[in-house]
C-alpha positions as CSV (number, residue, x, y, z in Angstrom):
1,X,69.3,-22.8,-15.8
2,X,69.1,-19.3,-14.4
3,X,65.2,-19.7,-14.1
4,X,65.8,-23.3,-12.1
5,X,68.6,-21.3,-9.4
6,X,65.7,-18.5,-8.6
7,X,62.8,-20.9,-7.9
8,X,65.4,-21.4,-4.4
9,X,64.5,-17.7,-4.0
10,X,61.0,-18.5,-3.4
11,X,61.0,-19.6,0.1
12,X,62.8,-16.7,1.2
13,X,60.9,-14.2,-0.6
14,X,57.7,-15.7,1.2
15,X,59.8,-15.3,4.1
16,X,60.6,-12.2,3.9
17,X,56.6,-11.2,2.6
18,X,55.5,-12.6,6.0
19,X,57.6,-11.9,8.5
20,X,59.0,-8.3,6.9
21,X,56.6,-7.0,4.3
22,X,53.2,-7.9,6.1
23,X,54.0,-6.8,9.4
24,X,55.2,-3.3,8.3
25,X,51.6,-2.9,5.9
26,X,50.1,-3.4,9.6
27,X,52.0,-1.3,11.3
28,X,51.1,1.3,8.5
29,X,47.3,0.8,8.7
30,X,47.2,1.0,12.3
31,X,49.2,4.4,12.2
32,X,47.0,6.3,9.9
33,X,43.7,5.0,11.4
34,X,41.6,5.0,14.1
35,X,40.5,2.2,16.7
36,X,37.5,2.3,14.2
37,X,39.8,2.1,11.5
38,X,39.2,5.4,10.1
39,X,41.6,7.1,7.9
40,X,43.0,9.8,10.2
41,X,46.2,11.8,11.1
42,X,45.5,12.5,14.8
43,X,48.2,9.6,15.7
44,X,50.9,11.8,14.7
45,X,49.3,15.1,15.4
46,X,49.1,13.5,19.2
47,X,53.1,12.7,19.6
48,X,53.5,16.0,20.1
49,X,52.1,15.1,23.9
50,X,55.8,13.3,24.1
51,X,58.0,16.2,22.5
52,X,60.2,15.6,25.9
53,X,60.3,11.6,25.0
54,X,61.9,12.6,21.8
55,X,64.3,14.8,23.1
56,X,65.8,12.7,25.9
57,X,65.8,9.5,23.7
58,X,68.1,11.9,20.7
59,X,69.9,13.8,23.6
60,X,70.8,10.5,25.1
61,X,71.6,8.5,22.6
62,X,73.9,11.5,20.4
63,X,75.6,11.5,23.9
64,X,76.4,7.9,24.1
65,X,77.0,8.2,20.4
66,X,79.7,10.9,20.9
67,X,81.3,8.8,23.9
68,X,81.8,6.1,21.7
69,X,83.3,7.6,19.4
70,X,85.7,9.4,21.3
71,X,86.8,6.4,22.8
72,X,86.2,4.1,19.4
73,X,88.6,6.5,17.4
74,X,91.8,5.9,19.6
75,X,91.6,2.2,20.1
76,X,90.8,1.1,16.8
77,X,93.7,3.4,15.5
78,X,95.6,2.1,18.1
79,X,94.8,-1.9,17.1
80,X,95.5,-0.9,13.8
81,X,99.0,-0.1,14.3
82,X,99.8,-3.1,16.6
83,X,101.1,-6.2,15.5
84,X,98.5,-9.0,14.6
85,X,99.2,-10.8,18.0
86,X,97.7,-8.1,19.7
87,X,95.2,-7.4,17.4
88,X,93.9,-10.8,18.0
89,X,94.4,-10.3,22.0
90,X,92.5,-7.2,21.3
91,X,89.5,-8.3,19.1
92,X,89.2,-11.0,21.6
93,X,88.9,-8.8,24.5
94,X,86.4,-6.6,22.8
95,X,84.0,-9.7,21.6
96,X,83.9,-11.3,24.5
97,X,81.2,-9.7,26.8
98,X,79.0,-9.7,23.5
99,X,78.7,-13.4,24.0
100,X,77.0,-12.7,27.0
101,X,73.6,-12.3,27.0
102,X,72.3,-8.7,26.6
103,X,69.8,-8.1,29.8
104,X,72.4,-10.3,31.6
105,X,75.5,-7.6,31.0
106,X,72.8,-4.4,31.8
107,X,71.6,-6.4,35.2
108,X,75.4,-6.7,35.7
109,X,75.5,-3.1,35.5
110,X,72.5,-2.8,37.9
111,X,74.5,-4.6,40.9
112,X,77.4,-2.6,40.1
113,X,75.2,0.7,40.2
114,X,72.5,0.6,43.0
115,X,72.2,2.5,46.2
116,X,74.2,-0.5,48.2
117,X,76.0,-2.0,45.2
118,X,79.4,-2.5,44.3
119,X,80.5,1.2,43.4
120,X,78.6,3.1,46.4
121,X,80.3,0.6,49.0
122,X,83.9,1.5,47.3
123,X,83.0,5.3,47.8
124,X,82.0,4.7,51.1
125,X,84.9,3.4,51.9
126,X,87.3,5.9,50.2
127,X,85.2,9.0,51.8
128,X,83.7,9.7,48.6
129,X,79.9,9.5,50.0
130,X,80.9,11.9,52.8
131,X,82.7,14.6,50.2
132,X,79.2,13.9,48.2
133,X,77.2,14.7,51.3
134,X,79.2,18.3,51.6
135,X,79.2,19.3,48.3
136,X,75.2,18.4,47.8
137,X,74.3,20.4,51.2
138,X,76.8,23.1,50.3
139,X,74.4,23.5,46.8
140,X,71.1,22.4,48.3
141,X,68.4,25.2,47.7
142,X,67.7,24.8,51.9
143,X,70.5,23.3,53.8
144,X,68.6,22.9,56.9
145,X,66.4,20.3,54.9
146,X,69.3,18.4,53.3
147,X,69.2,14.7,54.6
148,X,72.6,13.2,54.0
149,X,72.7,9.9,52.8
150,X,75.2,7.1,52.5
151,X,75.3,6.4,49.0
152,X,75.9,8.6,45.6
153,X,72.5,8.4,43.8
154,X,73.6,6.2,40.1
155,X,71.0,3.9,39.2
156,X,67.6,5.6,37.7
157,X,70.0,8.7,36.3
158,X,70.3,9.5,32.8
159,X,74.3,9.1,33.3
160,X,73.4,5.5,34.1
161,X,71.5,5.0,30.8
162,X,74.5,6.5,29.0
163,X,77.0,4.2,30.5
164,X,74.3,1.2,29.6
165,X,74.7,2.1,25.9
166,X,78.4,3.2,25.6
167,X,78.9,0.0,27.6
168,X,76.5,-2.0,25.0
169,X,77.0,-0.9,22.0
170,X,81.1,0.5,22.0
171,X,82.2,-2.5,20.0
172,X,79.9,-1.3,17.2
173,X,81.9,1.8,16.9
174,X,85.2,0.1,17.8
175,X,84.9,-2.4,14.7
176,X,84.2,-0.5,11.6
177,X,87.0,2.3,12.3
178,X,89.2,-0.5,13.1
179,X,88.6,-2.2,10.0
180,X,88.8,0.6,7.8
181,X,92.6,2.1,9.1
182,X,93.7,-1.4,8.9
183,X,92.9,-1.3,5.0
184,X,94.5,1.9,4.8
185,X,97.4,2.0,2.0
186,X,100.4,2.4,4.1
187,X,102.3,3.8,0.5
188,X,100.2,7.0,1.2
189,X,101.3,7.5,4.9
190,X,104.9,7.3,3.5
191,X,104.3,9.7,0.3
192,X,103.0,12.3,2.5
193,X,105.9,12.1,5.0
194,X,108.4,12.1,2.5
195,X,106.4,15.4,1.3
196,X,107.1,17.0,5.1
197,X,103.9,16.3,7.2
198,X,104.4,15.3,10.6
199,X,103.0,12.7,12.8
200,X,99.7,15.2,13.3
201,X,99.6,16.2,10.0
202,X,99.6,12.7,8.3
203,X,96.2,11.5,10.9
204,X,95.0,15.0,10.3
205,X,95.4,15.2,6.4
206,X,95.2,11.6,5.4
207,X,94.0,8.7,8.0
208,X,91.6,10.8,9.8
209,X,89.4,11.8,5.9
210,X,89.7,8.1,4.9
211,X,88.5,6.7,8.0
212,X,85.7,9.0,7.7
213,X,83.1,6.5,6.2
214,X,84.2,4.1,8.9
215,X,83.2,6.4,11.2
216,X,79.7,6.9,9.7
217,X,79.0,3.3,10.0
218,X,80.0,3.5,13.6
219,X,78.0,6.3,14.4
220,X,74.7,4.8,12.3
221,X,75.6,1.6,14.4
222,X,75.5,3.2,17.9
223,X,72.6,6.0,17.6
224,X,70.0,3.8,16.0
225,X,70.1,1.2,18.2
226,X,70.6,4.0,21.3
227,X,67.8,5.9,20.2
228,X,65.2,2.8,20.1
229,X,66.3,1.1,23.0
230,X,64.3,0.2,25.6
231,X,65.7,-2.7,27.8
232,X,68.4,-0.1,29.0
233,X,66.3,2.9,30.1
234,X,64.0,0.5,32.2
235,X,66.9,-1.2,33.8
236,X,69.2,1.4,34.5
237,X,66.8,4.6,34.0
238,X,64.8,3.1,36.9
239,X,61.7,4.3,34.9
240,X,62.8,8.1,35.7
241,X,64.5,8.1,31.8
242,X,61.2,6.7,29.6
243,X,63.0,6.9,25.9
244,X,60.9,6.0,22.2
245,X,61.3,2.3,23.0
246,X,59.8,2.5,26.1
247,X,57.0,4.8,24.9
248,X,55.8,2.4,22.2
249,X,55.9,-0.8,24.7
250,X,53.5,1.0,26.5
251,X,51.3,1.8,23.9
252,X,51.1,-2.1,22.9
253,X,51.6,-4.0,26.6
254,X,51.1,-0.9,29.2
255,X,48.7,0.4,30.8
256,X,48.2,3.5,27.9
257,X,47.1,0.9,25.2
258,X,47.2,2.3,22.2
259,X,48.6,0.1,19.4
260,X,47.3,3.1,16.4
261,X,49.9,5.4,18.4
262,X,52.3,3.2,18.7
263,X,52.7,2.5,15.3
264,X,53.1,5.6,14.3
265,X,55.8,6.3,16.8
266,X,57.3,3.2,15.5
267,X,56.3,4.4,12.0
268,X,58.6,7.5,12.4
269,X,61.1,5.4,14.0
270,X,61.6,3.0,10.9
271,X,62.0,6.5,8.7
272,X,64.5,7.9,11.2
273,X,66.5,4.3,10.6
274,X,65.8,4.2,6.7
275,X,67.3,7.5,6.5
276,X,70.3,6.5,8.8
277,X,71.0,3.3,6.3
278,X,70.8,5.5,3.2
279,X,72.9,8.0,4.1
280,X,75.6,5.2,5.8
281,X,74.9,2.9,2.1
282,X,76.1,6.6,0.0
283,X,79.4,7.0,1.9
284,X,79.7,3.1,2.2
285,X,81.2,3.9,-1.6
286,X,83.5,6.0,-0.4
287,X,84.7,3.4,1.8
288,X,85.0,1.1,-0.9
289,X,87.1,4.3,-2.8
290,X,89.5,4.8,0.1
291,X,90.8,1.3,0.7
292,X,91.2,0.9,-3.3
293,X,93.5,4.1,-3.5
């Protein structure tokens, strides 16, 4: 019987051979060879060329990463502790714009960004682009050659990249906190006020260690996907921010083509993201250990 249930494992282990399996032996081959296809390491040895790309793509995204997480933390805890009325109201609220298309909410963010969009006509407005004017001529390195401009500079900033990932990927942060506190066993919030700790000292001493692995997930949920993206640096970089996602388009559909250097970039990716999932799959246990206590 057992032997008749796994023959329905074929198709998706011939699934998974061609679509998973074969596509990574490529990538592979093409990273440790040539355009000859000559075994060679120069592929690797030649990212240094894009040591800056590397940077601003980690710098970025542990930014955005941190963001999140500082505003994660406090809702979730908050939903947590509301009633389940609000908690639906909430989870609503928070799902909702991921039912949008993806490009469609960062072109959103374009509109609301750009030199004559929806922000910079506010601040003109309010004054804001005139107090922006002072303070840039007050700092420029030659105030005679300061040209004031009616609009504060957003799009094509690294700040706009930020806000395109906090914006994009916040409910991944928000979800697994929220999900772990909820689990918490409220009989060990009580047992360690009845032994004196206060308010601070039971989220210091007990909720904040056992949402710990919660926040893990969160944080492998936001920086892997921040560090690879691609379809938010181009949009709302303006092509000033180039990050590892754009780097390896252009190595496969730019004008650089270079699909043996890509790989390897993309190579290194995937072991940046295997380590993220092992290290997230050790305390995932702990998880487990904390709601069972």
């Amino acid at each position: 019987m057992k032997n008749k249930l796994s023959l329905f494992a074929v198709p998706y282990v011939i699934w998974m051979a061609l679509m998973v399996v074969v596509p990574i032996l490529i990538m592979v081959v093409y990273a440790f060879t040539t355009t000859e296809f000559e075994g060679t390491m120069e592929n690797f040895t030649e990212m240094g060329l894009y040591a800056s790309v590397f940077l601003r793509s980690f710098r970025l995204a542990a930014v955005a990463t941190v963001v999140c997480l500082l505003i994660g933390y406090p809702v979730s805890y908050w939903m947590a502790h509301e009633g389940p009325g609000f908690q639906r109201v909430a989870m609503a609220l928070i799902m909702l714009p991921m039912w949008m298309n993806f490009l469609l909410r960062t072109y959103s963010w374009m509109s609301i960004l750009e030199n004559n969009g929806l922000l910079n006509q506010l601040f003109r407005s309010i004054g804001l682009v005139d107090l922006y004017n002072q303070i840039a001529l007050h700092f420029a390195a030659d105030p005679a050659l300061y040209k004031p401009t009616d609009y504060i500079p957003m799009i094509g900033t690294s700040g706009a990249v930020v806000l395109g990932m906090v914006y994009n990927y916040l409910p991944f942060m928000i979800l697994p906190i929220y999900s772990v506190i909820l689990k918490l066993d409220h009989s060990l919030l009580e047992a360690a006020r009845d032994l004196g700790a206060d308010s601070a000292g039971v989220f210091r001493k007990v909720i904040l260690p056992l949402s710990l692995p919660g926040v893990l997930s969160g944080v492998t949920m936001v920086f892997v996907p921040s560090v690879s993206t691609f379809a938010i640096s181009r949009l709302l970089g303006g092509g000033n921010q180039i990050m590892l996602g754009d780097l390896i388009e252009q190595q496969f559909l730019g004008g650089a083509y270079d699909p043996h250097l890509g790989a390897a970039i993309s190579m290194v990716m995937m072991v940046i993201v295997v380590v993220c999932m092992v290290v997230m799959n050790h305390f995932g246990e702990g998880e487990e250990q904390a709601v069972m206590l």
